[in-house]
C-alpha positions as YAML, in Angstrom:
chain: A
units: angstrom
residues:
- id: 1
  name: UNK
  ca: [0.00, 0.00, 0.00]
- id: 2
  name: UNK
  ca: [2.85, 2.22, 0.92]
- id: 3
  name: UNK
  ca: [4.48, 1.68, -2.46]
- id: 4
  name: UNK
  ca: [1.08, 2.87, -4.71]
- id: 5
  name: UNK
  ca: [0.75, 5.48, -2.05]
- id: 6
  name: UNK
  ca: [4.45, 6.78, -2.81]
- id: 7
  name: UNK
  ca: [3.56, 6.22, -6.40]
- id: 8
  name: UNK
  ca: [0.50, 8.33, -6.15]
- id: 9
  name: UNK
  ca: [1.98, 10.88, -4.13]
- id: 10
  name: UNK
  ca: [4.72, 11.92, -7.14]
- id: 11
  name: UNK
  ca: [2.31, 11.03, -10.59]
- id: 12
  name: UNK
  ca: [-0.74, 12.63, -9.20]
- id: 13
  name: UNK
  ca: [0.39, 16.13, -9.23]
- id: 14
  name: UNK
  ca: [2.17, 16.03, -12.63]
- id: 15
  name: UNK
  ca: [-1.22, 14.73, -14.27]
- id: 16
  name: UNK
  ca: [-2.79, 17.55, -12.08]
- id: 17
  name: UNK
  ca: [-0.46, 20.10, -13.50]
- id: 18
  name: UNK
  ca: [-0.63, 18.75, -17.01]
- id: 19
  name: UNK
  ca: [-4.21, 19.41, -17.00]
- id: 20
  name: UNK
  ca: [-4.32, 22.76, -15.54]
- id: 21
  name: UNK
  ca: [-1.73, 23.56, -18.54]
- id: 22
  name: UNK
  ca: [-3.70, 22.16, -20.76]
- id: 23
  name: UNK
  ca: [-7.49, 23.79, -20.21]
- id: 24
  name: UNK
  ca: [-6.03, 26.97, -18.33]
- id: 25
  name: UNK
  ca: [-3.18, 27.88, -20.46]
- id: 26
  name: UNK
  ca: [-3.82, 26.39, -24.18]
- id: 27
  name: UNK
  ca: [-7.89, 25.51, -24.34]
- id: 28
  name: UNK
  ca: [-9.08, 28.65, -23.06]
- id: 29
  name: UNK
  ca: [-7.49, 30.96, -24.83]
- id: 30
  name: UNK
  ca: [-7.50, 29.48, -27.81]
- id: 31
  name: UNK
  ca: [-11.29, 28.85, -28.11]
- id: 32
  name: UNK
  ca: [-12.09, 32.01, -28.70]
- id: 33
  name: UNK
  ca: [-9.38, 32.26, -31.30]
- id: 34
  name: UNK
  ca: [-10.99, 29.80, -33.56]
- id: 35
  name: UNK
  ca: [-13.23, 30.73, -36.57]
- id: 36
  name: UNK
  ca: [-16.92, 31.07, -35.70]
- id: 37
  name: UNK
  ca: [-16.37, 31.43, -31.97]
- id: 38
  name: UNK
  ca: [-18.44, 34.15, -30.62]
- id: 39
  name: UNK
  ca: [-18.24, 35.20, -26.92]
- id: 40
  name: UNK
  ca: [-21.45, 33.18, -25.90]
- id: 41
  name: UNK
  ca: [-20.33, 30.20, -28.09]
- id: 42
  name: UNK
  ca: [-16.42, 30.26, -26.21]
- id: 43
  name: UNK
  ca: [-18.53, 30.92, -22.52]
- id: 44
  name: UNK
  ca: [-20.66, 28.06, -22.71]
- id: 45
  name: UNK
  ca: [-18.16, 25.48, -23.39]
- id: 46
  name: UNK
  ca: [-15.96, 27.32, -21.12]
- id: 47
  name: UNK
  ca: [-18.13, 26.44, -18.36]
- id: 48
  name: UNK
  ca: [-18.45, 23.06, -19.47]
- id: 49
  name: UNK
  ca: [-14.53, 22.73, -19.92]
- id: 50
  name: UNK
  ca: [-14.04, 23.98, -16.35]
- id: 51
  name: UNK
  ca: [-16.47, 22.68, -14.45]
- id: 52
  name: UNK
  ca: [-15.12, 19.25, -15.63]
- id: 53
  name: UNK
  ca: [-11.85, 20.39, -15.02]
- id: 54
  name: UNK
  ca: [-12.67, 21.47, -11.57]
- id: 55
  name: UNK
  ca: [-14.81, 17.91, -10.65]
- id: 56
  name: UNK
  ca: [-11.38, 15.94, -11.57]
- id: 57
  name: UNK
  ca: [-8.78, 18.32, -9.30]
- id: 58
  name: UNK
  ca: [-11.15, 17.82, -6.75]
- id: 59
  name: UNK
  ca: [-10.36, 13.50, -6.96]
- id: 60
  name: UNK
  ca: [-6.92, 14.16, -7.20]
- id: 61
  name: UNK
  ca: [-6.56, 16.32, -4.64]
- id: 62
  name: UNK
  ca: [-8.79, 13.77, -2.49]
- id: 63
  name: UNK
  ca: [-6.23, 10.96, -4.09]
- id: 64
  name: UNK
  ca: [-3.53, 12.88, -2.80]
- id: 65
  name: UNK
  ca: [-4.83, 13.49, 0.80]
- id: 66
  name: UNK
  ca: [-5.48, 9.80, 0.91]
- id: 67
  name: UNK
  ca: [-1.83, 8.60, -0.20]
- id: 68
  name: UNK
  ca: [-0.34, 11.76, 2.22]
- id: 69
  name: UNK
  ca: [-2.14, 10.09, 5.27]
- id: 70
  name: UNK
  ca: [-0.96, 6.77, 4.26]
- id: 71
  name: UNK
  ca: [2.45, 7.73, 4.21]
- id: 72
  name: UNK
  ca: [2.51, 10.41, 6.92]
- id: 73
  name: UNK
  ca: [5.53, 12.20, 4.87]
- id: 74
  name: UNK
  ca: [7.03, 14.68, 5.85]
- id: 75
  name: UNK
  ca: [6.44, 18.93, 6.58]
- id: 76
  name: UNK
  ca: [7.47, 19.52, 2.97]
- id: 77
  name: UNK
  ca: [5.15, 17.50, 1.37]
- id: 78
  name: UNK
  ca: [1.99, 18.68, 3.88]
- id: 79
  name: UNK
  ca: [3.34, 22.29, 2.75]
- id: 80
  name: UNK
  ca: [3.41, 22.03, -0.81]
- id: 81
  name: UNK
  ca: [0.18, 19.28, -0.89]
- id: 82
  name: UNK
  ca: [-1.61, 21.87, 1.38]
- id: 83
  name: UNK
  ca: [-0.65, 24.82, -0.55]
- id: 84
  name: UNK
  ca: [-1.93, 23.41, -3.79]
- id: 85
  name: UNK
  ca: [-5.29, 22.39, -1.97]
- id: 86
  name: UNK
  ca: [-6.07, 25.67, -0.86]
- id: 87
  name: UNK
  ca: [-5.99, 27.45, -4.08]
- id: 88
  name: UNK
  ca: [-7.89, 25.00, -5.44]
- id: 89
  name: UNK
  ca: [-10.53, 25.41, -2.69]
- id: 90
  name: UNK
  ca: [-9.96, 29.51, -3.27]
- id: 91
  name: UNK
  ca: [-10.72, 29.57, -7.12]
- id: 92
  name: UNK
  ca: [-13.84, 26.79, -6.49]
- id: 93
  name: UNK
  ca: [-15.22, 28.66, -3.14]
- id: 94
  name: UNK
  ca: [-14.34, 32.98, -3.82]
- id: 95
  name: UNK
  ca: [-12.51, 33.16, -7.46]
- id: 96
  name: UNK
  ca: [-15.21, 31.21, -9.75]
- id: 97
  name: UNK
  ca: [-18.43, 32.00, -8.33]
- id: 98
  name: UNK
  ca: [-18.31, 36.01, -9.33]
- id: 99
  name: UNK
  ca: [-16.88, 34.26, -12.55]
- id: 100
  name: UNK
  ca: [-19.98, 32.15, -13.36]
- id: 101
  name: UNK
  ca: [-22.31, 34.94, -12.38]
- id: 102
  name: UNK
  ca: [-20.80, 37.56, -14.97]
- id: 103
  name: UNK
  ca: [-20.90, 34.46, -17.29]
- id: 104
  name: UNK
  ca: [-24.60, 33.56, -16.81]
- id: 105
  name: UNK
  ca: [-25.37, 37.93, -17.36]
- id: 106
  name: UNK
  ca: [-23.22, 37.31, -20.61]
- id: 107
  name: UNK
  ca: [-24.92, 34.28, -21.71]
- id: 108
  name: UNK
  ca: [-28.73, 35.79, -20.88]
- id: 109
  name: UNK
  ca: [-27.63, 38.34, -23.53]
- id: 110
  name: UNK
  ca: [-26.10, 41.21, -21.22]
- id: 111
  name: UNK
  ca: [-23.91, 42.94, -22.76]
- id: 112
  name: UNK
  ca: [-21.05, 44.17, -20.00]
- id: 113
  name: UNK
  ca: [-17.41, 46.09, -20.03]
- id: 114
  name: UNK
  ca: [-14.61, 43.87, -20.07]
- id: 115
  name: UNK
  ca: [-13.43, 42.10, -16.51]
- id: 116
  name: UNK
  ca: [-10.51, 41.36, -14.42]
- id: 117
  name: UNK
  ca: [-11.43, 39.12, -12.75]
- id: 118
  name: UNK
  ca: [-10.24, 36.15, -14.75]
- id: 119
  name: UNK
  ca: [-6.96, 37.62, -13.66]
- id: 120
  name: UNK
  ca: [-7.66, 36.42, -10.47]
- id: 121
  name: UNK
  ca: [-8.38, 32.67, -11.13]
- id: 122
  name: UNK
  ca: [-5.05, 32.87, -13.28]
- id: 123
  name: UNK
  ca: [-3.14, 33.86, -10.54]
- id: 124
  name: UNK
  ca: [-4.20, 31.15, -8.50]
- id: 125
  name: UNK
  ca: [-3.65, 28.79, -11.32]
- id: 126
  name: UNK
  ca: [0.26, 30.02, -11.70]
- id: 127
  name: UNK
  ca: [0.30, 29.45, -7.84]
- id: 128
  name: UNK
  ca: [-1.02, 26.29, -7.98]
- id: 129
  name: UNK
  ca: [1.66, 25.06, -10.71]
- id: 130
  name: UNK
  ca: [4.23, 26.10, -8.36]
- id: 131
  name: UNK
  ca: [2.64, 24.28, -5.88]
- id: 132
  name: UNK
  ca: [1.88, 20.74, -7.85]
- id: 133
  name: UNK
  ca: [5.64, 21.15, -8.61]
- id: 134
  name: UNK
  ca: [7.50, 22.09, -5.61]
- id: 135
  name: UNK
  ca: [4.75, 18.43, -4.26]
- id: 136
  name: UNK
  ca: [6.18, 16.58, -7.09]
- id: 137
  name: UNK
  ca: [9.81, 17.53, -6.40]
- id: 138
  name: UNK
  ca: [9.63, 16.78, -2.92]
- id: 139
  name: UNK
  ca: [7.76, 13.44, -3.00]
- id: 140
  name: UNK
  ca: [10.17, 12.12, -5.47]
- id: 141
  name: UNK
  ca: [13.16, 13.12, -3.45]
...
C-alpha cells in the first residue's frame, strides 16, 4: 500500500499540473481564437470545460490526501500538498463563483465592459503550478 501510495503521491500532481496547462493555459485561450467562436459560443463550453476540469482536481486532490495520510511524509510534502489544496478550494469557493455569475449575465444576452477578474483565477492557477511542482519535487526526493 505504501508503495502505490508513494507512487501516487509523485504522478498525481504532474497529471494535475498537465491538465491545468492544458485547459487553463492552451484551451481557453485558444477557443475564442478559432473561426466562428463568438463570446457566448467560447462561454458556454468554457463552463463546461471547467467545471469538468474542476470535478477531476477535486479526486486528485482527495487521491492525494489519501496517499499523504498513508504515508505520513514529511512537513514539505503537507506544505506544498496543502498549498496546492487551498488554491484549489480559493478559485472553487471565492474566485469562480463572481466568474460564473458575470458568465450567466453574458450568456442571458447582457452585454457588460470587459473584466478582471479572470486575472484572479489565473493567478491562482500560476500558484497552484508552483505548488503541484514544488509536491512533485519533494515526493520524489
Amino acid at each position: 500500500m505504501d508503495a502505490v501510495a508513494q507512487h501516487v503521491l509523485w504522478f498525481a500532481p504532474m497529471l494535475w499540473a498537465g491538465m491545468v496547462l492544458a485547459i487553463s493555459f492552451l484551451e481557453a485561450p485558444l477557443k475564442f481564437r478559432a473561426p466562428g467562436v463568438t463570446t457566448v459560443l467560447g462561454l458556454g463550453i468554457g463552463r463546461v470545460v471547467f467545471a469538468a476540469l474542476e470535478r477531476v482536481q477535486l479526486v486528485v486532490a482527495a487521491l492525494l490526501l489519501i496517499a499523504a495520510a498513508v504515508l505520513g511524509p514529511g512537513a514539505a510534502v503537507w506544505a506544498w500538498l496543502g498549498g496546492a489544496v487551498a488554491l484549489l478550494a480559493i478559485q472553487v469557493l471565492v474566485i469562480r463563483p463572481p466568474l460564473s455569475r458575470r458568465s450567466d449575465r453574458v450568456l442571458a444576452g447582457e452585454e457588460l465592459p470587459r473584466s478582471h477578474a479572470h486575472y484572479w483565477y489565473i493567478g491562482a492557477e500560476v500558484a497552484k503550478l508552483v505548488a503541484l511542482f514544488g509536491l512533485a519535487i519533494v515526493a520524489a526526493a
